[in-house]
C-alpha positions as CSV (number, residue, x, y, z in Angstrom):
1,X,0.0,0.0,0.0
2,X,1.0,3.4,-0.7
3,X,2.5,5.4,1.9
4,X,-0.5,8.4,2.8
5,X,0.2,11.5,2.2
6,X,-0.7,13.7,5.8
7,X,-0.8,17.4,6.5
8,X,-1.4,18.9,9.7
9,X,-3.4,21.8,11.8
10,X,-2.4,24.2,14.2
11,X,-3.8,26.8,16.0
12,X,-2.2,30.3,16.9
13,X,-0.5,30.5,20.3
14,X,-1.9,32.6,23.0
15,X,1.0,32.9,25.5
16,X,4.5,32.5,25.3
17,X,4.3,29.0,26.7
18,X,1.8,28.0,24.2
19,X,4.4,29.4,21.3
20,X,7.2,27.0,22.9
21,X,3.9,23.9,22.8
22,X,3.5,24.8,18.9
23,X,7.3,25.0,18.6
24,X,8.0,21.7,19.6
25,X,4.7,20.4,17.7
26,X,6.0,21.9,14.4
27,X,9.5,20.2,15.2
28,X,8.0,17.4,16.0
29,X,5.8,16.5,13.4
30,X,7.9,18.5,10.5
31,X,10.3,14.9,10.0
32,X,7.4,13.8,9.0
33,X,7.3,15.6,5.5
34,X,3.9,16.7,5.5
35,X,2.3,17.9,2.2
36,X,1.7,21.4,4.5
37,X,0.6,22.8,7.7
38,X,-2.5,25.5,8.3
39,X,-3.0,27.8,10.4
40,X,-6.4,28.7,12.0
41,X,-8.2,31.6,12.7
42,X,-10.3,31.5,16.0
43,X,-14.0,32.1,16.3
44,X,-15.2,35.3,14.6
45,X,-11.6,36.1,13.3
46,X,-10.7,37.0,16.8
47,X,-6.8,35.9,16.0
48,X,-6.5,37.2,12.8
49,X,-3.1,38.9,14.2
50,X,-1.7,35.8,15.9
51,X,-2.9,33.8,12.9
52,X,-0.9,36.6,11.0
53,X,2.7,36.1,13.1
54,X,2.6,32.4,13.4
55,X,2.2,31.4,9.7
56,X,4.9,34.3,8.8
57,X,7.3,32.7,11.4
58,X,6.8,28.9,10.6
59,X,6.9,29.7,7.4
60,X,10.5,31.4,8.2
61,X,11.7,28.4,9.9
62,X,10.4,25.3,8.0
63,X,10.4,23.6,4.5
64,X,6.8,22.8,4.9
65,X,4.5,24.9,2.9
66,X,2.4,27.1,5.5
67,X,-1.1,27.5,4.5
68,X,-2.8,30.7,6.1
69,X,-6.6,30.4,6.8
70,X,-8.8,33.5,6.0
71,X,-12.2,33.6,7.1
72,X,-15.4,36.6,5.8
73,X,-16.4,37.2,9.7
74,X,-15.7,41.3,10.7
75,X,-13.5,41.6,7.8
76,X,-13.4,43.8,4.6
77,X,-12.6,43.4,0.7
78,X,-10.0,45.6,1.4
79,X,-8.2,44.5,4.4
80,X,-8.4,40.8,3.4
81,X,-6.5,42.2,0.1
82,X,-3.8,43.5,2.1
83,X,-3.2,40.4,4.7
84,X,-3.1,38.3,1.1
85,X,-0.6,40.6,-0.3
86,X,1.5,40.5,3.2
87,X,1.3,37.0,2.7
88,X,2.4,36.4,-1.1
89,X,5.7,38.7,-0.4
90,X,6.5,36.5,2.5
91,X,6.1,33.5,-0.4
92,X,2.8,32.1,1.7
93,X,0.9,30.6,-1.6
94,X,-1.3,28.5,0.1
95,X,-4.9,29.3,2.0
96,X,-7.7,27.7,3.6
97,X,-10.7,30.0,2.8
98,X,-13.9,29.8,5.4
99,X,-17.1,31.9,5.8
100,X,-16.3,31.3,9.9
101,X,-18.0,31.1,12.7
102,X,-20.5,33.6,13.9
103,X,-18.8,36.4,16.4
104,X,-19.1,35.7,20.0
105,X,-22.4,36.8,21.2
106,X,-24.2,36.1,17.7
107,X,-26.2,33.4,16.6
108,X,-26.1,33.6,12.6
109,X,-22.8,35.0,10.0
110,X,-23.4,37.9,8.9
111,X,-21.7,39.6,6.0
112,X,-19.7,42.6,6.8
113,X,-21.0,45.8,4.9
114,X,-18.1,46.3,2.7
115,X,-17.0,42.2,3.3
116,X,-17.3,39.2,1.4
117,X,-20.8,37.7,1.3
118,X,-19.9,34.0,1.6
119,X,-16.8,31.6,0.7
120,X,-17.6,31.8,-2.9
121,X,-16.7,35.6,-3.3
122,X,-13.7,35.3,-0.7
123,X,-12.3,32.6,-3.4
124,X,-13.3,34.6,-6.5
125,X,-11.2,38.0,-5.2
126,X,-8.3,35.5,-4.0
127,X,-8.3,34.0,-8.0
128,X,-8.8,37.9,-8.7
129,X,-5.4,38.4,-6.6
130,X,-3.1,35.8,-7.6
131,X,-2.3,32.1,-8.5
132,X,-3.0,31.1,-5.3
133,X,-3.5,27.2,-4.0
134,X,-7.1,27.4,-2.0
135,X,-8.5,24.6,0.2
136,X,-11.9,25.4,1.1
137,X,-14.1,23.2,4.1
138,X,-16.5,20.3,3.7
139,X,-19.0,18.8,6.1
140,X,-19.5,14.9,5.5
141,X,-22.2,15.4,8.4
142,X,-24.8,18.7,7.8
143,X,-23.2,21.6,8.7
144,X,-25.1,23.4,11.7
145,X,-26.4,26.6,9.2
146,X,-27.6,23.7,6.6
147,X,-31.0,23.4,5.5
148,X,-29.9,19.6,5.1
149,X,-27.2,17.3,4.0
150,X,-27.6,17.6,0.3
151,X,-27.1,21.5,0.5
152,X,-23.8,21.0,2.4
153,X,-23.0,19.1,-1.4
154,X,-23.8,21.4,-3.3
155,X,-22.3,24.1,-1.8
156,X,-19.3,22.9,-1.5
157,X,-19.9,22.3,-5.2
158,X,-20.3,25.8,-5.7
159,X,-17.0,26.7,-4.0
160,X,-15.7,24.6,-6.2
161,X,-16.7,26.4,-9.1
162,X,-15.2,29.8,-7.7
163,X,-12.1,28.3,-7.8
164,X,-11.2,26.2,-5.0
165,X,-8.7,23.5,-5.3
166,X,-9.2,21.1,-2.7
167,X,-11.2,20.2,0.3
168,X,-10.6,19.6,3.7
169,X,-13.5,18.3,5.6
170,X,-14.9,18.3,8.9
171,X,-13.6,15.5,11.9
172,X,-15.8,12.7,12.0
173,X,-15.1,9.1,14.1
174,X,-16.9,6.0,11.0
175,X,-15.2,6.0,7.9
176,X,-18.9,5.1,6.4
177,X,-19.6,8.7,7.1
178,X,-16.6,10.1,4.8
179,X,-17.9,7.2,2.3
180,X,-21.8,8.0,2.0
181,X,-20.4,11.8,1.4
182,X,-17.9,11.2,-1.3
183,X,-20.3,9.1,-3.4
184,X,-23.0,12.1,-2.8
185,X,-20.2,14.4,-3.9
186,X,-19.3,12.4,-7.0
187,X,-23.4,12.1,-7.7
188,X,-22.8,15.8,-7.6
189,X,-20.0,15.9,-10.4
190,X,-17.5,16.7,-7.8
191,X,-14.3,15.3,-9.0
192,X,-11.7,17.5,-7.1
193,X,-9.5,16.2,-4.3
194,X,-11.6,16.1,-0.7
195,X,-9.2,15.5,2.0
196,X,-10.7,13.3,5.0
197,X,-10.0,15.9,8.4
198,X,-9.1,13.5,11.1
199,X,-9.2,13.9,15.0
200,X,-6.8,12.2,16.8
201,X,-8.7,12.1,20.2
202,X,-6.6,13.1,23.3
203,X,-9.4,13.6,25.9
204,X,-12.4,12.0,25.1
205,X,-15.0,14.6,26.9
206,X,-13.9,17.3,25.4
207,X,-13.6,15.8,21.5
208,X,-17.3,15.1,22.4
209,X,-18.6,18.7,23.4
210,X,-15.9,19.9,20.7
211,X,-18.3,17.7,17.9
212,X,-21.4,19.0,19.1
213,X,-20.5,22.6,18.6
214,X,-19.6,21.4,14.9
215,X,-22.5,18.7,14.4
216,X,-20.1,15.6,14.6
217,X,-21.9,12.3,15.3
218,X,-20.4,10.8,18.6
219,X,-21.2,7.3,17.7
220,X,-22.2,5.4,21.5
221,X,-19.5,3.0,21.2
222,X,-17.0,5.4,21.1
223,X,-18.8,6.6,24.1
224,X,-18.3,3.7,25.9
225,X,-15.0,2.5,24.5
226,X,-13.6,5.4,25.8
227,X,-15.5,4.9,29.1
228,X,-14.0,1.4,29.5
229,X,-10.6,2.7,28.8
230,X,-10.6,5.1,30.9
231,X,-11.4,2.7,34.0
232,X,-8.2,0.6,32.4
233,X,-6.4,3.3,32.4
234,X,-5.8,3.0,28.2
235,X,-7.3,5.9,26.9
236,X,-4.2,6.3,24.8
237,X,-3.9,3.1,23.7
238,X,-7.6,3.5,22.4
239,X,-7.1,6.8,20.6
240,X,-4.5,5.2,18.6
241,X,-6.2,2.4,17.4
242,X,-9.2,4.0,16.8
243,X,-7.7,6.5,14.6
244,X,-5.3,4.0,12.6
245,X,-8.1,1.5,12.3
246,X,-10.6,4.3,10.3
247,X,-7.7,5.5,8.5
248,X,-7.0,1.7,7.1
249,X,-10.5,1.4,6.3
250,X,-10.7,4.9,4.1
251,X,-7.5,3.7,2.7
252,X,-9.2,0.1,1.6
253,X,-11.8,2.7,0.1
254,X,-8.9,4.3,-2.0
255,X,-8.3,7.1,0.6
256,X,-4.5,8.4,0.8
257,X,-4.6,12.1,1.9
258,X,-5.0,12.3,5.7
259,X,-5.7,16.3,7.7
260,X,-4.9,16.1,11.1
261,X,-6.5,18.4,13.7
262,X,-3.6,18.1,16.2
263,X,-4.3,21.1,18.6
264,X,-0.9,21.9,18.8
265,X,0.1,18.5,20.5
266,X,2.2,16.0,18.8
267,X,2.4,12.8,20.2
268,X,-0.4,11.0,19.3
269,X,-0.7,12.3,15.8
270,X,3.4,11.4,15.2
271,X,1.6,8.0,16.6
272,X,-0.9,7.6,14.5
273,X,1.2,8.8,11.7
274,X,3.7,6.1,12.2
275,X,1.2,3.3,12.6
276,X,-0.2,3.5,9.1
277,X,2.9,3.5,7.6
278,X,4.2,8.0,7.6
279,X,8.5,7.7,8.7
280,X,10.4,10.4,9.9
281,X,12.9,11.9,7.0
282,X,15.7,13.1,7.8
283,X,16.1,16.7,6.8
284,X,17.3,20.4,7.9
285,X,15.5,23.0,8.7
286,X,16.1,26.7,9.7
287,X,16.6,27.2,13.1
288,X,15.8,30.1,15.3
């Protein structure tokens, strides 16, 4: 079997002691030649600064393509513009491209007044801008501001169509799920890459409220499985093989791309990562 390709997630630090946790992730993970590494923006855009200074420095300091997410929330045509254009002198070609998440104390997105109105338009000014590479989001389970399942398809179809490259979708815990979406994707005439988003689960209670804020199924014998574990004291031992045994099953399913939501911890993705077959390469990097 061929050996997967992986990327990986981070999120911006908030304190200098998180910055030293992502450096040591990004060191960590790095031997593993990943295809790239994103960069999050938190809820409502609320790090777009952070999200700024930690792409520009990993990108400084590692061979790895850096991929900088940009979201619509609270921003303008204008000042997006100008965080792309800070980004392509820095040589930062890649982007994940979101609507994001409502601002704290909303309910609903709402487009800014002189803003993108959804995804589609952020990717048709980013086409406008350069020859950039965009990854865009997809939801194997409804998204949460989905009429239904179907329209999550389309959408994403539509995103597509602006100009998006790839797709990375949303965590989910049965490879049937990832599955029953790519065939309604193909239905759909969607024949561009869609990259499985995988969780590797460190602590089991709070992947579980994490998935209900995105509308992740929690299958019950995850539930227990972890509930048993955890009176064996295996929890660990459980998150690895749950993760490498739905990763060999999309891979029997002709799945070889892998996205990893690490949270800026890098054990038990470099785990995972080595159980299905991803070796460290020896290489060097730019040091601080």
């Amino acid at each position: 079997m061929t050996t997967p390709k992986v990327s990986f997630e981070f999120f911006p630090p908030k304190s200098l002691s998180a910055s030293f946790q992502l450096w040591d992730t990004m060191q960590t993970l790095s031997p593993l030649s990943p295809e790239f590494m994103s960069v999050t923006y938190g809820a409502g855009g609320t790090t777009r600064a952070l999200t700024h200074d930690t792409v520009t420095a990993l990108s400084q300091h590692s061979a790895t393509p850096i991929a900088a997410h940009l979201t619509c929330v609270n921003a303008t045509i204008e000042d997006t513009k100008s965080i792309v254009d800070t980004y392509s002198k820095a040589g930062i070609r890649q982007f994940v491209a979101l609507r994001g998440d409502a601002p704290k104390g909303t309910t609903r997105f709402e487009p800014h007044p002189d803003g993108f109105k959804d995804t589609c338009d952020l990717i048709s000014h980013m086409k406008d801008w350069g020859d950039f590479k965009i990854r865009v989001g997809a939801y194997p389970e409804k998204h949460p501001d989905a009429a239904h399942a179907v329209q999550d398809v389309l959408w994403l179809k539509e995103k597509f169509n602006a100009g998006a490259d790839e797709a990375l979708t949303q965590f989910f815990f049965e490879a049937d799920t990832f599955l029953r979406f790519r065939d309604r994707c193909a239905k759909a005439g969607i024949d561009a890459p869609i990259i499985p988003g995988i969780l590797p689960i460190e602590n089991f209670q709070n992947c579980a409220k994490f998935a209900k804020t995105c509308g992740a199924h929690v299958p019950n014998w995850l539930a227990d499985a972890f509930e048993t574990a955890k009176r064996d004291n295996r929890e660990d031992l459980l998150a690895l093989a749950t993760a490498t045994e739905l990763i060999s099953t999309l891979q029997t399913e002709g799945v070889n791309e892998f996205h990893f939501f690490t949270l800026n911890k890098p054990d038990l993705t470099l785990n995972i990562c080595r159980a299905i077959g991803v070796k460290e390469q020896l290489h060097l990097s730019a040091v601080a």
